[in-house]
Residue frames as qw, qx, qy, qz and C-alpha x, y, z in Angstrom:
[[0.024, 0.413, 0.423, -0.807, -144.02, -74.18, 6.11],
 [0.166, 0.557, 0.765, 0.279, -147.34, -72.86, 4.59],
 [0.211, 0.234, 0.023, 0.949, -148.36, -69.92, 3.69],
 [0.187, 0.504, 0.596, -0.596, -150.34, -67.56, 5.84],
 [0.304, 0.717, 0.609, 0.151, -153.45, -66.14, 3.81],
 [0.223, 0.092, 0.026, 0.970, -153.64, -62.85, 2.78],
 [0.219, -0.795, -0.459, -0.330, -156.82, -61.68, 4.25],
 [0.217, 0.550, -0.181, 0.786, -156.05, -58.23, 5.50],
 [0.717, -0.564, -0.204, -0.355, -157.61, -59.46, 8.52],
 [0.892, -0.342, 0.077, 0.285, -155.02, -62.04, 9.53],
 [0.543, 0.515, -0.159, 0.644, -152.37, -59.76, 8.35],
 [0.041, -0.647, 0.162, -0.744, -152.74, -57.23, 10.35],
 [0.943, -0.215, -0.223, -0.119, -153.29, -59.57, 13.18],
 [0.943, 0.000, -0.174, 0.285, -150.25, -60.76, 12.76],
 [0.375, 0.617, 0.026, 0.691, -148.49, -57.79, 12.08],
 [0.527, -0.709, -0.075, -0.463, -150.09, -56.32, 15.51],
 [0.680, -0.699, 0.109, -0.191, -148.49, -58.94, 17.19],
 [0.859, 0.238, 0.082, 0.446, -145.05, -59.55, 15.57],
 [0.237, 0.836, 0.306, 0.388, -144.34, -56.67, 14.75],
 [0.422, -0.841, 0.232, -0.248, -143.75, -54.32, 18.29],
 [0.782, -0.507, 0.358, 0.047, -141.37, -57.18, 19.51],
 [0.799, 0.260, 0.333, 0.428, -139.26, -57.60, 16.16],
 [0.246, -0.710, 0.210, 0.626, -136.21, -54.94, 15.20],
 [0.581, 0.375, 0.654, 0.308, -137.43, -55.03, 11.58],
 [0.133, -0.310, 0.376, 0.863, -136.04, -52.31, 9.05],
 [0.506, 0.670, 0.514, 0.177, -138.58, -51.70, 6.04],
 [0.493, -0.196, 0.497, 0.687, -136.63, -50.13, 3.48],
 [0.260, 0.070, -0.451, -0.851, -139.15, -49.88, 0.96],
 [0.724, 0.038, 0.107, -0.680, -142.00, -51.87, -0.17],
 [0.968, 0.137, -0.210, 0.000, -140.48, -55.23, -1.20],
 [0.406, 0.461, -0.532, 0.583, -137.16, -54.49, 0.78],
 [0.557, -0.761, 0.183, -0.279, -136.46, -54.66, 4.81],
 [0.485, 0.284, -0.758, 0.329, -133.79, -56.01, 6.95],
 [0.834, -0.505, -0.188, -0.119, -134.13, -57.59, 10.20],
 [0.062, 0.695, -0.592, 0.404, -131.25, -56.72, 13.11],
 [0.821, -0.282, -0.487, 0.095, -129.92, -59.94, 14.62],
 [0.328, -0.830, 0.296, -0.340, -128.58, -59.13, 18.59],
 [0.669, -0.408, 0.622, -0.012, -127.51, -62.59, 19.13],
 [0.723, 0.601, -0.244, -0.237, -125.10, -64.01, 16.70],
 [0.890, 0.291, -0.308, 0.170, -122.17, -65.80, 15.83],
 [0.523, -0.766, 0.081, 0.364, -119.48, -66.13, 19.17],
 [0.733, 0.113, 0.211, 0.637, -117.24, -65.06, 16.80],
 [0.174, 0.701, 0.298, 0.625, -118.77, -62.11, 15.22],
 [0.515, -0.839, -0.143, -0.097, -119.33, -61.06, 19.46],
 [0.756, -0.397, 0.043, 0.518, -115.95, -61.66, 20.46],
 [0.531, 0.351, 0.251, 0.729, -114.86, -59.62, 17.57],
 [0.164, -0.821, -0.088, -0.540, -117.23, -56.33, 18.67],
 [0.571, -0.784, -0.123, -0.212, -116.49, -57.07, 22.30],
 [0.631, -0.474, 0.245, 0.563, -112.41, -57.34, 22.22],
 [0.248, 0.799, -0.485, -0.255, -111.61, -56.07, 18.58],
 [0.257, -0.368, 0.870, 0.204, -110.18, -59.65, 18.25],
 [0.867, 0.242, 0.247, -0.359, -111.18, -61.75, 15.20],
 [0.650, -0.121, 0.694, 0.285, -109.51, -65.41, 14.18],
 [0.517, 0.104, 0.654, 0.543, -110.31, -64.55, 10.32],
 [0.116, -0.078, 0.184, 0.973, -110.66, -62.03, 7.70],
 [0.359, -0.226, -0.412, -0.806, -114.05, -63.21, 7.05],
 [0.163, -0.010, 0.682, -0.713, -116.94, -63.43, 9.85],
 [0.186, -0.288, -0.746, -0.571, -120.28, -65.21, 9.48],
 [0.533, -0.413, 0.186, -0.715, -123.69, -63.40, 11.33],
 [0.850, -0.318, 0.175, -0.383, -124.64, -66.96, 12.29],
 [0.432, -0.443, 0.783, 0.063, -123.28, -70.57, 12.81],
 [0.187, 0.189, -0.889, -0.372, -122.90, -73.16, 10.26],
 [0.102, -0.319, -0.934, -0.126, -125.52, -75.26, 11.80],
 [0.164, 0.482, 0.589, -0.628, -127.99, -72.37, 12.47],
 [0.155, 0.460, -0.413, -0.770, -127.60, -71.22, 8.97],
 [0.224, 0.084, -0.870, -0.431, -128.63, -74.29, 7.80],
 [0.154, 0.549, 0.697, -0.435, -132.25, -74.38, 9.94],
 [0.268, 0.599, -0.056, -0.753, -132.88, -71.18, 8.13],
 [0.125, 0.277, -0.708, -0.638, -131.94, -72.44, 5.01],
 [0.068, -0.083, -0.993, -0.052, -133.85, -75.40, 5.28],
 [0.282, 0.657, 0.666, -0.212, -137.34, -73.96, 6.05],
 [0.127, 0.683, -0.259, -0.671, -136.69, -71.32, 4.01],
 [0.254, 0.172, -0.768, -0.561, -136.26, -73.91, 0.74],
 [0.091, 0.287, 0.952, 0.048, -139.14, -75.63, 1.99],
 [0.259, 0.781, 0.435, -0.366, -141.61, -72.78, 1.45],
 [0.681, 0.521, 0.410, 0.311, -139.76, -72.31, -1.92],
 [0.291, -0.876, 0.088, 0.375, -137.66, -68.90, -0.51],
 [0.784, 0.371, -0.267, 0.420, -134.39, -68.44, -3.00],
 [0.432, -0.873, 0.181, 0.136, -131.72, -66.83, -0.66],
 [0.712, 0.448, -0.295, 0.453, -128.01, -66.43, -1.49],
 [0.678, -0.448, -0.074, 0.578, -124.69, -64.97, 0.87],
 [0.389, 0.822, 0.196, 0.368, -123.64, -61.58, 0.97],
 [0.677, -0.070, -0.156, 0.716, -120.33, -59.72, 2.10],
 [0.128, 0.929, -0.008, 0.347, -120.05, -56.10, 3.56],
 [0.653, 0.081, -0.423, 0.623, -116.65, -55.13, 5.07],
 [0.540, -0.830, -0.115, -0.078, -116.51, -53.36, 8.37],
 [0.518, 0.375, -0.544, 0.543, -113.64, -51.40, 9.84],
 [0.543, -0.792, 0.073, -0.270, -113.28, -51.11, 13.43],
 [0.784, -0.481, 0.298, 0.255, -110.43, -52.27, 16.68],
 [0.026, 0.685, -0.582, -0.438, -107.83, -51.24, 13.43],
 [0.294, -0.038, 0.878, 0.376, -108.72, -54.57, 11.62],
 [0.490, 0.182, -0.310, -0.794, -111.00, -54.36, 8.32],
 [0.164, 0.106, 0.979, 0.055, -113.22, -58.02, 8.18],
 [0.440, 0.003, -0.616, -0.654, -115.62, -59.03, 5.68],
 [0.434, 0.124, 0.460, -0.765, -119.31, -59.24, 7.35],
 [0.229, -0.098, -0.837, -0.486, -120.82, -62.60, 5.59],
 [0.505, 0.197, 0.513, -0.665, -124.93, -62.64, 6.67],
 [0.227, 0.220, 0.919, 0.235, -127.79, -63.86, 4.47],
 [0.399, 0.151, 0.071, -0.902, -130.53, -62.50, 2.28],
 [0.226, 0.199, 0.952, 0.061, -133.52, -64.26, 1.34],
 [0.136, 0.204, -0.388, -0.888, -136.20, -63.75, -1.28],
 [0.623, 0.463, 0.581, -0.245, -140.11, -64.81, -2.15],
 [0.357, -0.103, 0.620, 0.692, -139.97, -65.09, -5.62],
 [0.020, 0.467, 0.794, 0.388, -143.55, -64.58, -5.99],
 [0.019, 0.944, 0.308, 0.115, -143.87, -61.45, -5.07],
 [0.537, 0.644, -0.171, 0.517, -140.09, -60.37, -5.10],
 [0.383, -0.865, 0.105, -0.306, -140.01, -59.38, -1.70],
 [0.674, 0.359, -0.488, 0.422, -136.27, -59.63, -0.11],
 [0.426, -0.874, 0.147, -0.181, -135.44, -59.48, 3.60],
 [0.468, 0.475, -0.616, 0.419, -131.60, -59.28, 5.07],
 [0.868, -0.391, -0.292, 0.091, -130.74, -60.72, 7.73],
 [0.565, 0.536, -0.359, 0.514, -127.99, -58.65, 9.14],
 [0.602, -0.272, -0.539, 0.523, -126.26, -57.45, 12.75],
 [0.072, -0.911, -0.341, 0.221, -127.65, -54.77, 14.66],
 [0.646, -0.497, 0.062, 0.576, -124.36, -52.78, 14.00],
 [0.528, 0.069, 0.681, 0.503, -124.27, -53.13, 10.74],
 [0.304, 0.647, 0.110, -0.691, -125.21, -50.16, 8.45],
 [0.711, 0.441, 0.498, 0.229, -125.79, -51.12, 4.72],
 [0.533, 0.692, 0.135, 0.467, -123.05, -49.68, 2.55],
 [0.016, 0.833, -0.374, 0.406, -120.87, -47.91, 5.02],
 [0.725, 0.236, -0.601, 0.240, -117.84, -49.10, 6.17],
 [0.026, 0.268, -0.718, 0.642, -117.92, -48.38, 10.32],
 [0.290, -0.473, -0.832, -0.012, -120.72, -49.72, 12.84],
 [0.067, -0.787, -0.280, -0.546, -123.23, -47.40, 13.27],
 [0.599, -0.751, -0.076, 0.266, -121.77, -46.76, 17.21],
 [0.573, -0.031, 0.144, 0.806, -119.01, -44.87, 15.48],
 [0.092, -0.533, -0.369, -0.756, -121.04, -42.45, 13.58],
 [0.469, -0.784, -0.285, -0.292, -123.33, -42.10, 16.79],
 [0.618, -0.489, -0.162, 0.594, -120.35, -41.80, 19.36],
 [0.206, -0.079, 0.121, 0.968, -118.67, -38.58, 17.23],
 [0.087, -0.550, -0.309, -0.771, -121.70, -36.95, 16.71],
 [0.647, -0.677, -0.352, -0.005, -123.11, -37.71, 20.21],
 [0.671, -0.300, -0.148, 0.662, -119.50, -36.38, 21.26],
 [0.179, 0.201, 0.116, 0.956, -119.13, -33.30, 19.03],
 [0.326, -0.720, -0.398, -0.466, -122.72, -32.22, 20.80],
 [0.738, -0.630, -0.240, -0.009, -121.75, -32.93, 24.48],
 [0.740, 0.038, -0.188, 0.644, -117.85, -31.84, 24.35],
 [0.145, -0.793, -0.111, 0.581, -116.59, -28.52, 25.73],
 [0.185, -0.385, 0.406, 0.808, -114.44, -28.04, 22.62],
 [0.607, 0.693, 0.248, -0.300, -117.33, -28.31, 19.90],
 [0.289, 0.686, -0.469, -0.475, -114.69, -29.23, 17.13],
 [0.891, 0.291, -0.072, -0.342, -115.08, -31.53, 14.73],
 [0.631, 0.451, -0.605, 0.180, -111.49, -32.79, 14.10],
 [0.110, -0.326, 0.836, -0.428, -111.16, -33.62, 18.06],
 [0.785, 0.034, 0.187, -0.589, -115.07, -35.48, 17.73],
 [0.811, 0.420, -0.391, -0.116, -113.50, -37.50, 14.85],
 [0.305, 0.525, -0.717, 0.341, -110.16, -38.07, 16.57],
 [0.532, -0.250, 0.469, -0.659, -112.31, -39.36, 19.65],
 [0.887, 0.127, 0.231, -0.378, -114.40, -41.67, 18.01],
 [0.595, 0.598, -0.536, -0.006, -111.17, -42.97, 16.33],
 [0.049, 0.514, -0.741, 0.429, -109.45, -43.51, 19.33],
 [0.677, -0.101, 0.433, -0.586, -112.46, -45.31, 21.22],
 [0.866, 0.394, 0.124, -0.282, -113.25, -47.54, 18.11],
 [0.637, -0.263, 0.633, 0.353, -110.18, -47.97, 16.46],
 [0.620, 0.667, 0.411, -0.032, -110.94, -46.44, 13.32],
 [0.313, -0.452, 0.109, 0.828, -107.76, -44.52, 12.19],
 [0.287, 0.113, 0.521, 0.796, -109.50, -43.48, 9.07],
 [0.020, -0.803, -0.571, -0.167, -112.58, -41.65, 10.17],
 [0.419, -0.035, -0.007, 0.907, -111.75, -38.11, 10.29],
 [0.040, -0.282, 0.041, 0.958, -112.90, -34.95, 9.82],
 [0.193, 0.202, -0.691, -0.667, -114.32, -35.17, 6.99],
 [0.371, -0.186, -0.878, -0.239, -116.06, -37.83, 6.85],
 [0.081, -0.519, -0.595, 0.608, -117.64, -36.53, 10.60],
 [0.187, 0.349, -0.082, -0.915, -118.84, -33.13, 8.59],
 [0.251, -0.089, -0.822, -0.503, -120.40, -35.52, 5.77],
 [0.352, -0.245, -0.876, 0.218, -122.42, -37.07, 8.46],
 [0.235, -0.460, -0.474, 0.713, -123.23, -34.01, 10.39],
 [0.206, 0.316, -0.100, -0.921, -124.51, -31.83, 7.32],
 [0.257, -0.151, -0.775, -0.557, -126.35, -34.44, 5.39],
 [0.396, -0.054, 0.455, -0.796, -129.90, -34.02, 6.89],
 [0.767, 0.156, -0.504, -0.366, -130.96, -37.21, 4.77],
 [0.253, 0.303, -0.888, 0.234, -129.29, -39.48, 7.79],
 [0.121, 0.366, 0.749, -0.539, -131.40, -38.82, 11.03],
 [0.373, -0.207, -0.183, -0.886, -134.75, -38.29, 9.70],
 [0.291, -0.378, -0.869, 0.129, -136.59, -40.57, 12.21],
 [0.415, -0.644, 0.090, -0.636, -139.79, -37.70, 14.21],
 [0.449, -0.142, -0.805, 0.362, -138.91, -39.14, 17.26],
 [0.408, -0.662, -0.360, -0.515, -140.85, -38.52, 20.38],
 [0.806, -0.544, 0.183, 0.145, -138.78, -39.86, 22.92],
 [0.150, -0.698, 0.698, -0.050, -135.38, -39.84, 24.22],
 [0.841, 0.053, -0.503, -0.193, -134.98, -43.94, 22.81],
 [0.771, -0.537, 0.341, -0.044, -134.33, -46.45, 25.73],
 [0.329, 0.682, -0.646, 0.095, -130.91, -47.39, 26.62],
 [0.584, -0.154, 0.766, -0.221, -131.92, -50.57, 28.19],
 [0.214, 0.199, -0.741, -0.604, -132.29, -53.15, 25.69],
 [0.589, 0.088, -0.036, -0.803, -135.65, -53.82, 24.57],
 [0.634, -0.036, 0.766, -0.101, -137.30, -57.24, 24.69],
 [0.519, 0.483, -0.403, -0.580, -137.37, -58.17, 21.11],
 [0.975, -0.023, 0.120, -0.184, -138.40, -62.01, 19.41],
 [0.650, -0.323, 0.604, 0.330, -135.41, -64.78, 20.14],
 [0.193, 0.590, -0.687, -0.379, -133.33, -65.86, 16.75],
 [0.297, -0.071, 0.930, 0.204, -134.53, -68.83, 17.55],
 [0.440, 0.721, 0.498, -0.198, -138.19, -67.78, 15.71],
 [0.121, -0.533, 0.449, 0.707, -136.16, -65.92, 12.88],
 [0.151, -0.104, 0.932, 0.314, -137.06, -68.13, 10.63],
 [0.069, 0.651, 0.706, -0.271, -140.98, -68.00, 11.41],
 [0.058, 0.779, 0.332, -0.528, -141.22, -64.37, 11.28],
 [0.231, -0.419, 0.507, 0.717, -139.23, -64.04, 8.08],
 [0.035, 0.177, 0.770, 0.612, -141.30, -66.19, 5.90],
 [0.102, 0.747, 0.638, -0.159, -144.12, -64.44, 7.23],
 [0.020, -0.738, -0.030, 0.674, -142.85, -61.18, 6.25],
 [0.199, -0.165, 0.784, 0.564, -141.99, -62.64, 3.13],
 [0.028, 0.477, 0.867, 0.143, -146.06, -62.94, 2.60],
 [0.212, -0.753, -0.623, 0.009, -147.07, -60.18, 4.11],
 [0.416, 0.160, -0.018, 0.895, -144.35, -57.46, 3.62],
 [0.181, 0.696, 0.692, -0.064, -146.07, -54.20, 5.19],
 [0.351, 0.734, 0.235, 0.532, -146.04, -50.65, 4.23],
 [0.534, -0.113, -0.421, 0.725, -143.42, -48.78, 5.96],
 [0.101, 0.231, -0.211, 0.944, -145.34, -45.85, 6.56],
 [0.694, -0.479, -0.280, -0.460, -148.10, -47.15, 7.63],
 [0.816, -0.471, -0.318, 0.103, -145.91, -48.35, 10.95],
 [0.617, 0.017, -0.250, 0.746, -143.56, -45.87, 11.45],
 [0.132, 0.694, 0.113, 0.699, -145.44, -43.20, 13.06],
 [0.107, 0.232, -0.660, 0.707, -144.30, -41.51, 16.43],
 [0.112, -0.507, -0.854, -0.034, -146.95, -42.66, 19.11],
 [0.155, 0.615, 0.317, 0.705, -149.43, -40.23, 19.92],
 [0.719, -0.464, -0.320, 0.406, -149.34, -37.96, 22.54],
 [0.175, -0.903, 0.177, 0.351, -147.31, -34.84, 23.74],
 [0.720, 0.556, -0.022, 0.414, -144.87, -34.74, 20.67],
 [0.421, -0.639, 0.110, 0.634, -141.36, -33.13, 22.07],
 [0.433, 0.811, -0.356, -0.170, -139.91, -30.37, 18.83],
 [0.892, 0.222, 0.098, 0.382, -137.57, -32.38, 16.46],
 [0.443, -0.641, 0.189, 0.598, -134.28, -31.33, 16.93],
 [0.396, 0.897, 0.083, -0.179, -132.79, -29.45, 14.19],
 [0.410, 0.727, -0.542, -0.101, -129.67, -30.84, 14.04],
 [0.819, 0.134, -0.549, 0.101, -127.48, -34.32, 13.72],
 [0.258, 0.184, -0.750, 0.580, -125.65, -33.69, 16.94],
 [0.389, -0.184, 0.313, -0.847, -128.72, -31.91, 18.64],
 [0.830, -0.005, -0.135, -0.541, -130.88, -35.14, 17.50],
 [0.859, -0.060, -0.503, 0.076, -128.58, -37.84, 19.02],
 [0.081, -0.009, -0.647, 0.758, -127.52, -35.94, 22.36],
 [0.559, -0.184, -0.003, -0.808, -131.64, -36.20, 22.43],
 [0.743, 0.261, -0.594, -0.162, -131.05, -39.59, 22.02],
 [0.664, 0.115, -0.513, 0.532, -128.42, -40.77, 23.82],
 [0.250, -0.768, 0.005, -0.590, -129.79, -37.80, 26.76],
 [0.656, -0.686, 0.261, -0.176, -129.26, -39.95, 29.67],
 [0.904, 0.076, -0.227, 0.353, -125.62, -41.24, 28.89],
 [0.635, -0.685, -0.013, 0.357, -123.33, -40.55, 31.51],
 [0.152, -0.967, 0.163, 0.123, -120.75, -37.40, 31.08],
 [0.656, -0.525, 0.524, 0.138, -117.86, -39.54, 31.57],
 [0.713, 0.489, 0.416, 0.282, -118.30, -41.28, 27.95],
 [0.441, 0.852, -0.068, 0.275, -116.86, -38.04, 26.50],
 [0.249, -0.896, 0.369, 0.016, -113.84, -38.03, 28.83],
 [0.913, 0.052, 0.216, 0.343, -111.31, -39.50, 26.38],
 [0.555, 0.593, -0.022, 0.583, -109.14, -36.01, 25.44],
 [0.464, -0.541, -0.394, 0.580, -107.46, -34.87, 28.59],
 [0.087, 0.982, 0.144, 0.088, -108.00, -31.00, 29.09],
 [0.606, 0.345, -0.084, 0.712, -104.92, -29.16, 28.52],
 [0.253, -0.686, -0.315, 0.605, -103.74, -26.73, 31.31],
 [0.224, 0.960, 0.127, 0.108, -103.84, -22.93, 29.94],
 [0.644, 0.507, -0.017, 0.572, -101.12, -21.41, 28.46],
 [0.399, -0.655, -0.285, 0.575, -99.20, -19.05, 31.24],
 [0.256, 0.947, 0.176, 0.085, -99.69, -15.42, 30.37],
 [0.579, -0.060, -0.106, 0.806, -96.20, -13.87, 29.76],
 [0.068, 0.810, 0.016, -0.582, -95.77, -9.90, 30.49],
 [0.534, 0.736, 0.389, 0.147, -95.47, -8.11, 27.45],
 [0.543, -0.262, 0.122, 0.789, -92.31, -6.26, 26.48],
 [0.357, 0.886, 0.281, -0.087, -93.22, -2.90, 24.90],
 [0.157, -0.609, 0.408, 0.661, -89.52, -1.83, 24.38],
 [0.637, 0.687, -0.183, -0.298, -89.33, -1.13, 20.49],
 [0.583, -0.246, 0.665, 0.397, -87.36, -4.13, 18.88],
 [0.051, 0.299, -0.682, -0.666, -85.52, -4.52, 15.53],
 [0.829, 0.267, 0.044, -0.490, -88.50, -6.09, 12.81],
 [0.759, -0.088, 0.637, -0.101, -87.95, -9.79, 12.46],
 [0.173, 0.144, -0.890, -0.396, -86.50, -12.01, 8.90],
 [0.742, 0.135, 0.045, -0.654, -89.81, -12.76, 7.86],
 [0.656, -0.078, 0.748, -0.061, -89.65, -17.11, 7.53],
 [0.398, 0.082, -0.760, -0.507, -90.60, -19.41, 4.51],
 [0.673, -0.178, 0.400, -0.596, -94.09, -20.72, 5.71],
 [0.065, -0.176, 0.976, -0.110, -94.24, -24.05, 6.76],
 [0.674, -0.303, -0.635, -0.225, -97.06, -26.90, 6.59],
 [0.420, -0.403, 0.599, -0.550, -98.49, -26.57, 10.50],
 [0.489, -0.187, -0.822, -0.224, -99.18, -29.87, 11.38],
 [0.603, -0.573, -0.139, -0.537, -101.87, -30.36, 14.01],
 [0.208, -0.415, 0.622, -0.630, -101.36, -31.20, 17.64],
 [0.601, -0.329, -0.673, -0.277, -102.70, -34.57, 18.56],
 [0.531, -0.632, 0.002, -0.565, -104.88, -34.79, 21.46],
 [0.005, 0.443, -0.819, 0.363, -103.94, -36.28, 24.77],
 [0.663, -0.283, -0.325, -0.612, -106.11, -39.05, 25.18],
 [0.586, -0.583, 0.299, -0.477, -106.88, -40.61, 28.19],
 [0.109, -0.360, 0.927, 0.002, -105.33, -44.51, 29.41],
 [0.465, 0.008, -0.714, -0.523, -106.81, -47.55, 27.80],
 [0.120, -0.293, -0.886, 0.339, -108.23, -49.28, 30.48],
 [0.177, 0.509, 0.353, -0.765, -110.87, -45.98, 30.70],
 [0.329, 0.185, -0.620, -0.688, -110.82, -45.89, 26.57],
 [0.318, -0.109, -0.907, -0.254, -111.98, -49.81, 26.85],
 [0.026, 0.440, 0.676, -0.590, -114.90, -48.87, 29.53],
 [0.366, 0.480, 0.025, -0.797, -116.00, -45.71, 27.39],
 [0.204, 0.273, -0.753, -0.564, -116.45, -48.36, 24.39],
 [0.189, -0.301, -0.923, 0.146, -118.29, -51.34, 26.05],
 [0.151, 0.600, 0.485, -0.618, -120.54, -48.41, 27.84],
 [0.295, 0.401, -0.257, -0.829, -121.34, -46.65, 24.69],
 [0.113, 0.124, -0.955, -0.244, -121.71, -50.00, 22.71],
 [0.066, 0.332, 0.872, -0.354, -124.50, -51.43, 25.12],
 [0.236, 0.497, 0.321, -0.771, -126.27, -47.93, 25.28],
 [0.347, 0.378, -0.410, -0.754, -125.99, -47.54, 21.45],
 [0.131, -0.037, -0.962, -0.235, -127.57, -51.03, 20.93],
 [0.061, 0.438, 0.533, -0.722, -130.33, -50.18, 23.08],
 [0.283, 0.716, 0.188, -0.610, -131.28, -47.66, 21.20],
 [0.361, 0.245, -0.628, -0.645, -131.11, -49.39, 17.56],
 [0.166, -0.277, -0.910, -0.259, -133.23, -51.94, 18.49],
 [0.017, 0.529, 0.468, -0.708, -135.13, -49.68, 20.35],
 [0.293, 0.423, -0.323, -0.794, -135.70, -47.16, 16.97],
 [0.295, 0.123, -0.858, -0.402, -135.95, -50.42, 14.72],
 [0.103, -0.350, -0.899, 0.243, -138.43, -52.32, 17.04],
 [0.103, -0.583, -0.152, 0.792, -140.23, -48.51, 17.45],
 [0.292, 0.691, -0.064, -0.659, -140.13, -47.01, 13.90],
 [0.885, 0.159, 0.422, 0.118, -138.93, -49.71, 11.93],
 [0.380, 0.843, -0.363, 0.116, -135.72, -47.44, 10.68],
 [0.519, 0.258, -0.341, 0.740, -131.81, -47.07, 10.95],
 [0.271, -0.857, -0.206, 0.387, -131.00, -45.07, 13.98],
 [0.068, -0.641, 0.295, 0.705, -128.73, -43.77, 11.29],
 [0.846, 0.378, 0.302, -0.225, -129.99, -44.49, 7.81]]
């Protein structure tokens, strides 16, 4: 493959028409990642049952890997194999994809799965299900948001914690959105032109802020907070998605004895342990997943195609 010119003509050209239709991350200036939707049946089978035949999972197939590779060394690319683990369905598995590199002007794009957040260990439909929950629940509490998105996903180690982390850092969502993002998935260019659009980007890397602004137009107010800015999101997902902790009936009111009694042996205080939640039968769990899943894809290649971000960064 040959390289395209660099007259800022035919860049931008290209860029015009690549560009809108490609779910392309830009990171920085010599950095971006590119979100694949159609990958390895392995890596699918694994998001869409929780089942996966081995600890370690490649984004593509042996012989598609090796198309890439192959125009990729023929326009003199260097590229190597990189590993990020991913927990989710209770199993941890090691997330093998590909990065590739112009040497001659340093510029690196990954190649990874929409899902797939760089450096954090759940797929990014965890993080957006408990926050999208702790907006939209009656009980507004974090430790049942967490305990939700556990149950749904299979994560037994997201918690609390780790939901508050998320929910106060105001470095996560910073996308100005304008829109509620579409929960239909967006036409975006086949996998089978990967290859094409890479080593152009590899030439022609552009400046992320020169393509991430919101379009123009009535502007809606940016929400003001992580939950408040992905139940903007996620606005038209169906109620039901949050019905995975059955409501507990209310506590009957006893009468109140006023006769004067003897004062109580005051205990040795105990560790309370928390009440787990009642959560609803799997067959409804494995519906609220698959629906959430779709929606939340949607709306990362939506953002990424859109603003060229993370819907969570």
């Amino acid at each position: 493959m040959g390289m395209i010119t660099h007259d800022i003509t035919n860049i931008q050209e290209f860029l015009d028409m690549v560009i809108p239709i490609v779910p392309a991350v830009l990171t920085g200036d010599t950095y971006s990642h590119i979100l694949i939707k159609d990958f390895n049946d392995d890596l699918q089978k694994f998001i869409d049952t929780g089942k996966a035949g081995a600890n370690e999972i490649s984004v593509f197939t042996s012989a598609y890997e090796n198309e890439l590779v192959s125009v990729w060394q023929t326009s003199g690319y260097e590229y190597k194999s990189r590993y990020q683990a991913i927990e989710y369905m209770h199993q941890r598995v090691s997330v093998r994809y590909l990065t590739v590199r112009n040497p001659r002007t340093d510029i690196s794009v990954s190649l990874i799965p929409w899902f797939m957040l760089p450096g954090r260990p759940y797929p990014v439909f965890v993080y957006a299900y408990a926050e999208w929950y702790y907006g939209n629940s009656e009980q507004k509490s974090m430790r049942l948001s967490a305990s939700a998105a556990g149950r749904v996903f299979g994560v037994d180690s997201f918690d609390k914690s780790t939901l508050s982390r998320v929910h106060n850092d105001k470095q996560i969502f910073n996308i100005h959105i304008d829109r509620a993002q579409d929960v239909v998935e967006p036409p975006s260019l086949a996998d089978a032109n990967t290859a094409v659009f890479v080593a152009k980007l590899l030439e022609s890397h552009p400046k992320m802020h020169e393509y991430s602004a919101p379009d123009k137009g009535v502007l809606h107010s940016p929400p003001t907070s992580n939950s408040e800015y992905i139940s903007y999101i996620f606005s038209s997902a169906p109620e039901e998605l949050s019905k995975v902790i059955k409501n507990r009936p209310l506590p009957r009111q006893e009468t109140c004895d006023t006769r004067k009694r003897l004062p109580r042996r005051i205990k040795t205080q105990q560790k309370r342990l928390q009440r787990q939640p009642d959560f609803v039968q799997s067959d409804q769990i494995e519906l609220i997943r698959s629906s959430f899943i779709a929606m939340c894809k949607a709306a990362v290649l939506d953002t990424a195609i859109k603003y060229h971000k993370f819907l969570i960064n």
